[in-house]
C-alpha positions as CSV (number, residue, x, y, z in Angstrom):
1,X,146.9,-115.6,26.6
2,X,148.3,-118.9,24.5
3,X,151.5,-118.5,26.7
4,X,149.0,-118.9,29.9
5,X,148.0,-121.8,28.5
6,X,151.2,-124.3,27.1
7,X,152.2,-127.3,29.6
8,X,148.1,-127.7,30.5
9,X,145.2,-129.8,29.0
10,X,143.7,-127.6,26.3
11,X,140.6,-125.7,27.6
12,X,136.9,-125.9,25.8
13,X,134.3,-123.8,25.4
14,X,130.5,-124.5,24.2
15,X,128.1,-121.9,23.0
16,X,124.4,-121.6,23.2
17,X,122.7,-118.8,21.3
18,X,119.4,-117.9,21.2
19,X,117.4,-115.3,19.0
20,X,118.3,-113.3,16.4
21,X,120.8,-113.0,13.1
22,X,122.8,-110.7,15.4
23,X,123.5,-112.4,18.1
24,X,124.5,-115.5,16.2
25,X,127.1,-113.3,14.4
26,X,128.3,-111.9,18.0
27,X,128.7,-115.5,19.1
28,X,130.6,-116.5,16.2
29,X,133.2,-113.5,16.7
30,X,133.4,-114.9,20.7
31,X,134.1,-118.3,19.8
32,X,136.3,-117.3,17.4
33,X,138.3,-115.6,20.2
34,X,138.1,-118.5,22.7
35,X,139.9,-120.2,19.8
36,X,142.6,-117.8,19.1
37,X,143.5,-117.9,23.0
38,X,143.5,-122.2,22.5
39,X,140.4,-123.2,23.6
40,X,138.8,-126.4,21.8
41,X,134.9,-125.7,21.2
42,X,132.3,-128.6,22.1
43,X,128.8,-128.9,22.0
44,X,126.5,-127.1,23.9
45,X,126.1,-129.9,26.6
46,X,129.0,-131.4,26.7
47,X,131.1,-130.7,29.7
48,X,133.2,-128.1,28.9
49,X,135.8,-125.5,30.9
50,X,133.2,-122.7,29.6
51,X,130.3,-121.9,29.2
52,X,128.9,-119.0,26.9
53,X,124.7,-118.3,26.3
54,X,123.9,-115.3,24.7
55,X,120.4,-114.8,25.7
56,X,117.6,-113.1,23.8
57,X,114.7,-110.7,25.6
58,X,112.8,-109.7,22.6
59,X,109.9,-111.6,23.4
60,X,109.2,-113.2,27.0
61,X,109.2,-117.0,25.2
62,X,112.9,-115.7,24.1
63,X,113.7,-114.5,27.5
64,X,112.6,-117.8,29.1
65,X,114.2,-119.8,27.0
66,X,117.5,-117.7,28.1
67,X,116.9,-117.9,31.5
68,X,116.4,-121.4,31.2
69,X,119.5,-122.5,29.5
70,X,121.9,-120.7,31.8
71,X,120.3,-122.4,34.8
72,X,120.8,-125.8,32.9
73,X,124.3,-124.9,32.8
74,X,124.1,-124.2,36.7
75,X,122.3,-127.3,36.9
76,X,124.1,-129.6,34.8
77,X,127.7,-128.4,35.0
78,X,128.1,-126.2,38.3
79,X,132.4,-126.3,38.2
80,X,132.1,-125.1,34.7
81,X,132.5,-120.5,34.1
82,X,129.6,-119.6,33.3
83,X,129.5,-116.5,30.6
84,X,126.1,-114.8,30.4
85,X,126.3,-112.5,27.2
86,X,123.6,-110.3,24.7
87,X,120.8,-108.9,25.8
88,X,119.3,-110.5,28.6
89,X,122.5,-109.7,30.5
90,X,122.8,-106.1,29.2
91,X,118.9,-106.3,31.0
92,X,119.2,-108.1,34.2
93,X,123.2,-107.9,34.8
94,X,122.9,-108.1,38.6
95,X,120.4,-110.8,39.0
96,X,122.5,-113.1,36.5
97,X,125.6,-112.5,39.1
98,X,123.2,-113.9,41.1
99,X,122.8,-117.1,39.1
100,X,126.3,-117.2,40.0
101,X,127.8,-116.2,36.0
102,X,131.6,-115.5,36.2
103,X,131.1,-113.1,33.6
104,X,128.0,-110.7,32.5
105,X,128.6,-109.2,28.6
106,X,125.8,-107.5,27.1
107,X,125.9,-105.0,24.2
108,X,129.7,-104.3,24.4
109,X,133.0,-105.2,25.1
110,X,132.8,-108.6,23.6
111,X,136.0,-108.2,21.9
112,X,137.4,-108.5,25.6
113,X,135.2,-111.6,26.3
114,X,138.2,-113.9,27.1
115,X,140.4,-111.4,28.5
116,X,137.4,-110.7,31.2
117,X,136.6,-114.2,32.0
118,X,140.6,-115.0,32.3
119,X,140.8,-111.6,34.8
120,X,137.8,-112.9,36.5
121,X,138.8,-116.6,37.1
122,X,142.4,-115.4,38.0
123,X,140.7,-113.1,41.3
124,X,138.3,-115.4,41.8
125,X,135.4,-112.5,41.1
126,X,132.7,-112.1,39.6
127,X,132.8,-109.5,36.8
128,X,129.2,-107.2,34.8
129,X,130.6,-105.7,31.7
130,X,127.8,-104.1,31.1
131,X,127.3,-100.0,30.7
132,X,125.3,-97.8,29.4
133,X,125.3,-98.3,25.4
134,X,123.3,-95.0,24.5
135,X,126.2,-93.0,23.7
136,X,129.0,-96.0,22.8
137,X,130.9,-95.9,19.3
138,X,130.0,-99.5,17.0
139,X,132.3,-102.2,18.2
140,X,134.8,-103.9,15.6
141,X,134.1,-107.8,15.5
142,X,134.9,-109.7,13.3
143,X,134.3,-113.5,11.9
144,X,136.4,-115.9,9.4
145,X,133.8,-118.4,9.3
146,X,130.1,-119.5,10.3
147,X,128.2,-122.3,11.5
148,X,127.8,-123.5,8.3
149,X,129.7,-123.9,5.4
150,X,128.2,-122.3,2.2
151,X,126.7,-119.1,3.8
152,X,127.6,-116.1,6.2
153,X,126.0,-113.5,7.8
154,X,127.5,-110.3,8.7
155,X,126.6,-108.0,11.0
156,X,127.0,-104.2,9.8
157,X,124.9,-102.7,12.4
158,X,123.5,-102.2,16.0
159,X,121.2,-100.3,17.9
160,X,118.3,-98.6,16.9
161,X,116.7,-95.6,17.7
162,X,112.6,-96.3,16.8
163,X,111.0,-96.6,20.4
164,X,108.3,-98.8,18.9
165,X,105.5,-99.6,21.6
166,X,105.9,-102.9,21.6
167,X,109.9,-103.2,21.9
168,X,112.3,-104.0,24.5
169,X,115.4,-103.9,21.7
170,X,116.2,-99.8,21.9
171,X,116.8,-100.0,25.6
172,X,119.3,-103.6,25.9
173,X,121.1,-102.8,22.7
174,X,121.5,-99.3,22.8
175,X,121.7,-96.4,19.7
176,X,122.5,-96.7,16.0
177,X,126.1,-97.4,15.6
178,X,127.4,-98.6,11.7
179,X,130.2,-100.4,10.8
180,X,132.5,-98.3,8.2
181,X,132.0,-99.6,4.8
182,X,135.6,-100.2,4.5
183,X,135.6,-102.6,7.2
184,X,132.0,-104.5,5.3
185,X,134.2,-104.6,2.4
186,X,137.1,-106.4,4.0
187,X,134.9,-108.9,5.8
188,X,133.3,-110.0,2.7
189,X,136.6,-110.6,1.4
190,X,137.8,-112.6,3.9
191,X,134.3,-114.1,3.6
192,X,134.5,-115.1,-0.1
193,X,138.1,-116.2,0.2
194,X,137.3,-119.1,3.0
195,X,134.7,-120.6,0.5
196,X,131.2,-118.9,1.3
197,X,128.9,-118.7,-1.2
198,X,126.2,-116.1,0.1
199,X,126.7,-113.3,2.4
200,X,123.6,-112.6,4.4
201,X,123.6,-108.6,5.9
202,X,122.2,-108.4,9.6
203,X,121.8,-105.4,12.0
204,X,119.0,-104.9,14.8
205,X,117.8,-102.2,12.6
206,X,119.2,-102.3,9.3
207,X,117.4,-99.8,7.7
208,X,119.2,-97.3,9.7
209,X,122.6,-97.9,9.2
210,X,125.1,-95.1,8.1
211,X,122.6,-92.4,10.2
212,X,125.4,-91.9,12.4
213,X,127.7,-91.4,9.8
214,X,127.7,-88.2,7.7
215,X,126.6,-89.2,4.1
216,X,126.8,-93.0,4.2
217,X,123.4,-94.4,3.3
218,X,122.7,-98.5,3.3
219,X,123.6,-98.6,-0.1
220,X,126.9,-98.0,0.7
221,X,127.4,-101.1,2.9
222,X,125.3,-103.4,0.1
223,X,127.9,-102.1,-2.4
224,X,130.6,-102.8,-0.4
225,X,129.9,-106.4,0.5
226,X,129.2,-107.1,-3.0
227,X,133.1,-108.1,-3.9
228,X,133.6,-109.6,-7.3
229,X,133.3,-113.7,-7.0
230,X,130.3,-113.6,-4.3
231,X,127.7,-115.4,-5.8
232,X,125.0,-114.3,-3.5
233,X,124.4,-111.3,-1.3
234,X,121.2,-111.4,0.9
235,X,120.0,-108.2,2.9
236,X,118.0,-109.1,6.4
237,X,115.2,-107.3,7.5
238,X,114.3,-103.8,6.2
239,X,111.8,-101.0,6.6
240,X,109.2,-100.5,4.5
241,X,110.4,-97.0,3.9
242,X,113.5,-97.5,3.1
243,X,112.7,-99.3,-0.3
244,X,112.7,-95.8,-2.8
245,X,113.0,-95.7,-6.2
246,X,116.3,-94.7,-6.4
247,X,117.5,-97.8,-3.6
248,X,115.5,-100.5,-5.5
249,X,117.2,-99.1,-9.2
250,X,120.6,-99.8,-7.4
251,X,120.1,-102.6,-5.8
252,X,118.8,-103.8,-9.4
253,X,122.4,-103.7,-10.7
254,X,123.9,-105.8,-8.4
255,X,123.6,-109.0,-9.9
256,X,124.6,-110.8,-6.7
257,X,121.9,-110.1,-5.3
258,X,119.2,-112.0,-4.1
259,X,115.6,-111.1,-5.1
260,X,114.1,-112.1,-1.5
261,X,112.9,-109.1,0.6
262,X,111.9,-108.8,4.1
263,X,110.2,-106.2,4.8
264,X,108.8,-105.6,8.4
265,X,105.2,-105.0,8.6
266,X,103.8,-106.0,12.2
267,X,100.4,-104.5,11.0
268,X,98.0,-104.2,8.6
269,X,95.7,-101.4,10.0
270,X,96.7,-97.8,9.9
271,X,95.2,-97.4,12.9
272,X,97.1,-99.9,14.7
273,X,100.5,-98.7,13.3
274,X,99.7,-95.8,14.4
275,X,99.8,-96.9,17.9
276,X,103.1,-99.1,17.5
277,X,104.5,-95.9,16.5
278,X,105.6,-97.9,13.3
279,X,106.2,-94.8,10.9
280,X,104.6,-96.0,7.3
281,X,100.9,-96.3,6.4
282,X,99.6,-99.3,4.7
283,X,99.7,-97.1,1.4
284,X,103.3,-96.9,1.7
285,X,103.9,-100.2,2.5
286,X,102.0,-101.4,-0.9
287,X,104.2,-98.7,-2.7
288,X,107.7,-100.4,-1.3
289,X,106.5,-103.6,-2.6
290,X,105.2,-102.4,-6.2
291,X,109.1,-101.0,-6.5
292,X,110.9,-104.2,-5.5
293,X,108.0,-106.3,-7.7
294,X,109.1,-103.8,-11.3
295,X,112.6,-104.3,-10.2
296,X,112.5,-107.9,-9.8
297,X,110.1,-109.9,-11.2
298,X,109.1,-113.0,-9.6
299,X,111.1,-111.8,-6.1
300,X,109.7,-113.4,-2.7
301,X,108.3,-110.5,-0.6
302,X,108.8,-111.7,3.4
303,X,107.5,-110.0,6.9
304,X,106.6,-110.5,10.0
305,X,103.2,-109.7,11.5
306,X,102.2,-109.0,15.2
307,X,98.9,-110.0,16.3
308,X,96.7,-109.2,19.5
309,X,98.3,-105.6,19.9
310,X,97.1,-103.8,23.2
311,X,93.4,-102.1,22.0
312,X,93.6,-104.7,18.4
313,X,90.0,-105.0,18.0
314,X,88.3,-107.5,15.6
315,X,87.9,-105.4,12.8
316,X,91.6,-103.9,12.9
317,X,92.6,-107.7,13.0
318,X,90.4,-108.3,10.0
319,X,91.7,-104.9,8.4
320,X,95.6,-107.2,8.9
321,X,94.0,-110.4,7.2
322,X,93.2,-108.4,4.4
323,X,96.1,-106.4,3.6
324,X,98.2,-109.6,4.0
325,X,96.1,-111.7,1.6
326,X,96.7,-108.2,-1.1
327,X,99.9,-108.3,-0.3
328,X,100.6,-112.0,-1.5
329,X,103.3,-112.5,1.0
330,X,105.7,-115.8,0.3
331,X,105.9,-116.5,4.0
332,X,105.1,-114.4,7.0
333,X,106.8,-114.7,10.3
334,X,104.3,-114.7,13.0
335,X,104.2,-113.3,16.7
336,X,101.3,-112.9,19.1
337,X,101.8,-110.1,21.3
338,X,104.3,-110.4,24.2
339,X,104.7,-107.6,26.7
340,X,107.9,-106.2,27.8
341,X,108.3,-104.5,30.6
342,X,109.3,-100.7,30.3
343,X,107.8,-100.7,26.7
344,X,104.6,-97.8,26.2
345,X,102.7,-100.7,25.3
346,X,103.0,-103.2,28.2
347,X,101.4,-99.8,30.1
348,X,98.6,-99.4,27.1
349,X,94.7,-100.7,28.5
350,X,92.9,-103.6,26.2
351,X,95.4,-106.0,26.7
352,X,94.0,-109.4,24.8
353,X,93.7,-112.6,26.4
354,X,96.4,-115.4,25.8
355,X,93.4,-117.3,23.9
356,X,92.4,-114.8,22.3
357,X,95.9,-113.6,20.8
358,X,96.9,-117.6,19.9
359,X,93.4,-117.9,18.2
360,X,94.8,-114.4,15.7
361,X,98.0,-116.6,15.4
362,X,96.4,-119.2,14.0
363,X,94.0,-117.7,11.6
364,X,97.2,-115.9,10.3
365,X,99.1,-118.5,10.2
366,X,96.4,-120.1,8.1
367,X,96.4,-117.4,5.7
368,X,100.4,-117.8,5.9
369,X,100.2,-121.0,4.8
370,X,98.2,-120.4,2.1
371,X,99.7,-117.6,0.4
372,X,103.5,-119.9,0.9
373,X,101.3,-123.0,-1.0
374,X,100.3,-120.5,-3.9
375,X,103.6,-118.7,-4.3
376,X,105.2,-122.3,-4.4
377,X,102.9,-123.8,-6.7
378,X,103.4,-120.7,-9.4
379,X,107.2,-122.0,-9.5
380,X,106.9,-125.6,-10.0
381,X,108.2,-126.8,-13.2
382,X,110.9,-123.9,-13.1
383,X,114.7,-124.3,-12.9
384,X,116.2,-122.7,-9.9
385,X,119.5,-122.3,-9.5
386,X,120.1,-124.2,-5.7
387,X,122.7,-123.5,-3.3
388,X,123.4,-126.9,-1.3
389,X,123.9,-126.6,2.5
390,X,123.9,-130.3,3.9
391,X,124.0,-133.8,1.9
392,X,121.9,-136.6,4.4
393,X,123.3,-140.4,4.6
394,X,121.1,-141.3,1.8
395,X,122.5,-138.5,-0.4
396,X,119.8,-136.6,-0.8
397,X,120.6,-132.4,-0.7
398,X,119.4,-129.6,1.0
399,X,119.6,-126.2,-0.1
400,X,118.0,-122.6,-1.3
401,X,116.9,-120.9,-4.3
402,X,118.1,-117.6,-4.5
403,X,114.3,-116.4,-2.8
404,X,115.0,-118.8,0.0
405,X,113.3,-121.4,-0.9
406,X,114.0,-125.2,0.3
407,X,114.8,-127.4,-2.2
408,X,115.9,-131.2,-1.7
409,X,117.1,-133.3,-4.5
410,X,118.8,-136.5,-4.5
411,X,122.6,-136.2,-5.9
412,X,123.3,-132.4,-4.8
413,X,126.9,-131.4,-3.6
414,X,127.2,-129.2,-0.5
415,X,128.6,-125.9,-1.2
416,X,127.7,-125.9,-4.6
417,X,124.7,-123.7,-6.8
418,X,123.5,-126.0,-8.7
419,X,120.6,-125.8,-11.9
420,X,117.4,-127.9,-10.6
421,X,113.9,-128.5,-12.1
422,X,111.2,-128.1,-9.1
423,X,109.4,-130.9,-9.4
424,X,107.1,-131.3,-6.6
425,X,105.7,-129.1,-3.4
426,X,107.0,-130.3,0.0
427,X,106.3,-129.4,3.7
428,X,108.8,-126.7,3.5
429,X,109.5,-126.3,-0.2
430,X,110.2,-128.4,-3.0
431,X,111.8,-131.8,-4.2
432,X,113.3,-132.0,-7.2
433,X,115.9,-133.2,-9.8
434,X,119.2,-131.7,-11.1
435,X,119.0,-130.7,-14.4
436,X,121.7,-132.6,-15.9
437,X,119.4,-135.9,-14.7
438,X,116.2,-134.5,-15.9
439,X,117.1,-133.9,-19.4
């Protein structure tokens, strides 16, 4: 492809990514590609030769937003290819050719992404790379660097077999595929070697990696991504479930990693579970996090929390207040109910008002808040060891605590872990001072 490309102005790309870990990680491995094959990569909004949003349908807001960005690019740059990738185009492949895209990817054959768009341009076509992903073996893709500069996430899974009520995900992104631990290990080599300080662990449904491969387990992939010299090593979101005894005791004696969990609850109430064909109970929820609280004291416990359900009636939303306020979250990611089309529960009766779901939203979100203000206010005074990520003009850093906690204090150096006394709460987190100044 470079050999296409010597004797003429060097061609650009720009990337726009919406939603999830994932899809940032697939975008990453695309650009990386447009690179290898000499393209220079702008900023989404620039005029560039290319074009690349990879959309998000999880929720109908994500969707939107999708739709929306790819007709900016119609809009705004109509001589520029236009590549329509992830999940809204594994979804709505033929109306995208519509839009006029060059090229459709969804859930596979983005390896190929600038081979297809160079076969499409070349025969002035239109081409939908986009199949049936049921059935389709994990595709190999690989990154050498992130966004950022001090931490990486790595994808180590798709698909995901759980048909809960509520989600789209199953039918854009196909069945679980894993990526062989081997490969997890190399990556976080390569990782570690171009300077990244934490690793963060993604898939669409993490807690079932390794179920399509005969006795590999999730342990197995955390192990291998935990290669000497990594300071930290995050997992994304998990199952309830899939916190045992025997997974929390080895994840205990990995010292890289980080004592922040997320662990996906979506409800409170058995009897709404029950319905989202979530498959824990409350009772086993509170289990998973009495394990992870023995094996690491002072961990942040995260989830995410759905709100106005199809049939949610007052007192199973009240039944979801109160669990979350036992639970003593550190932050909760809320979501009011959006219906998805070919989902059980876009087809359940006792669908909520849009009032009535943003009114849940907000009395959670209150709660969230306040739980975040007493879990932050139990730390102050401590010492936190702070990875930097950004240094402003007027010096002042930005970083995390190993529970992912914001910190900003003045002096910080990007890419560093540094030791810092929390000294006061902020909007997000906490200001404070190094350690070597406080003393």
């Amino acid at each position: 492809m470079r050999n296409n490309l010597q004797n003429q102005p060097q061609k650009t790309v720009a990337f726009h990514t919406l939603g999830c870990k994932v899809n940032q990680y697939d975008a990453q491995a695309m650009m990386e590609m447009f690179q290898q094959a000499g393209y220079r990569s702008l900023p989404f909004g620039e005029q560039a030769d290319v074009n690349v949003v990879v959309t998000c349908v999880v929720t109908a807001v994500g969707e939107q937003k999708s739709r929306q960005a790819l007709h900016r690019v119609r809009r705004e740059q109509p001589d520029s290819q236009l590549v329509a990738a992830g999940c809204l185009a594994q979804k709505d492949a033929d109306k995208l050719k519509d839009l006029g895209a060059r090229l459709i990817i969804g859930s596979q054959h983005r390896e190929q992404v600038v081979q297809l768009l160079e076969e499409a341009i070349a025969t002035d076509s239109q081409i939908a790379a986009v199949e049936d992903v049921q059935r389709l073996p994990y595709e190999e893709l690989s990154i050498s660097s992130h966004e950022g500069r001090t931490r990486a996430v790595m994808k180590i899974q798709e698909g995901c077999d759980r048909f809960c009520a509520y989600c789209i995900i199953p039918h854009v992104r196909g069945g679980i595929r894993s990526r062989m631990p081997e490969a997890i290990h190399q990556e976080a080599l390569r990782l570690r070697d171009a300077g990244y300080q934490e690793l963060v662990l993604t898939g669409i449904h993490l807690s079932s990696y390794g179920k399509d491969l005969d006795g590999t387990s999730l342990l197995d992939a955390v192990q291998a991504a935990a290669v000497p010299g990594l300071a930290r090593l995050r997992l994304g979101s998990l199952e309830p479930v899939v916190a045992t005894a025997h997974f929390v005791r080895e994840l205990a004696k990995i010292p890289a990693l980080c004592p922040q969990f997320h662990l996906s609850l979506q409800s409170g109430s058995d009897t709404v579970l029950r319905r989202m064909r979530r498959r824990y109970t409350t009772a086993e929820y509170l289990e998973s996090l009495d394990r992870l609280r023995a094996a690491f004291p002072g961990c942040a416990l995260t989830t995410d929390v759905l709100v106005g359900f199809p049939g949610e009636t007052e007192e199973e939303f009240e039944q979801t207040l109160a669990f979350c306020r036992r639970a003593g979250f550190a932050r909760m990611h809320i979501f009011p109910f959006s219906r998805r089309a070919g989902t059980a529960a876009d087809r359940m009766p006792g669908q909520l008002s849009r009032a009535e779901k943003t009114r849940r939203a907000r009395l959670m979100a209150q709660l969230d808040q306040e739980m975040s203000w007493q879990f932050r206010q139990g730390m102050l005074g401590s010492i936190e060891q702070v990875l930097f990520e950004q240094v402003d003009e007027a010096g002042l850093a930005r970083g995390q605590t190993v529970t992912g906690l914001v910190v900003s204090a003045p002096g910080g150096a990007e890419g560093r872990i540094q030791a810092v006394r929390l000294k006061s709460l902020c909007l997000e987190g906490f200001c404070g001072t190094l350690l070597d100044e406080d003393e």
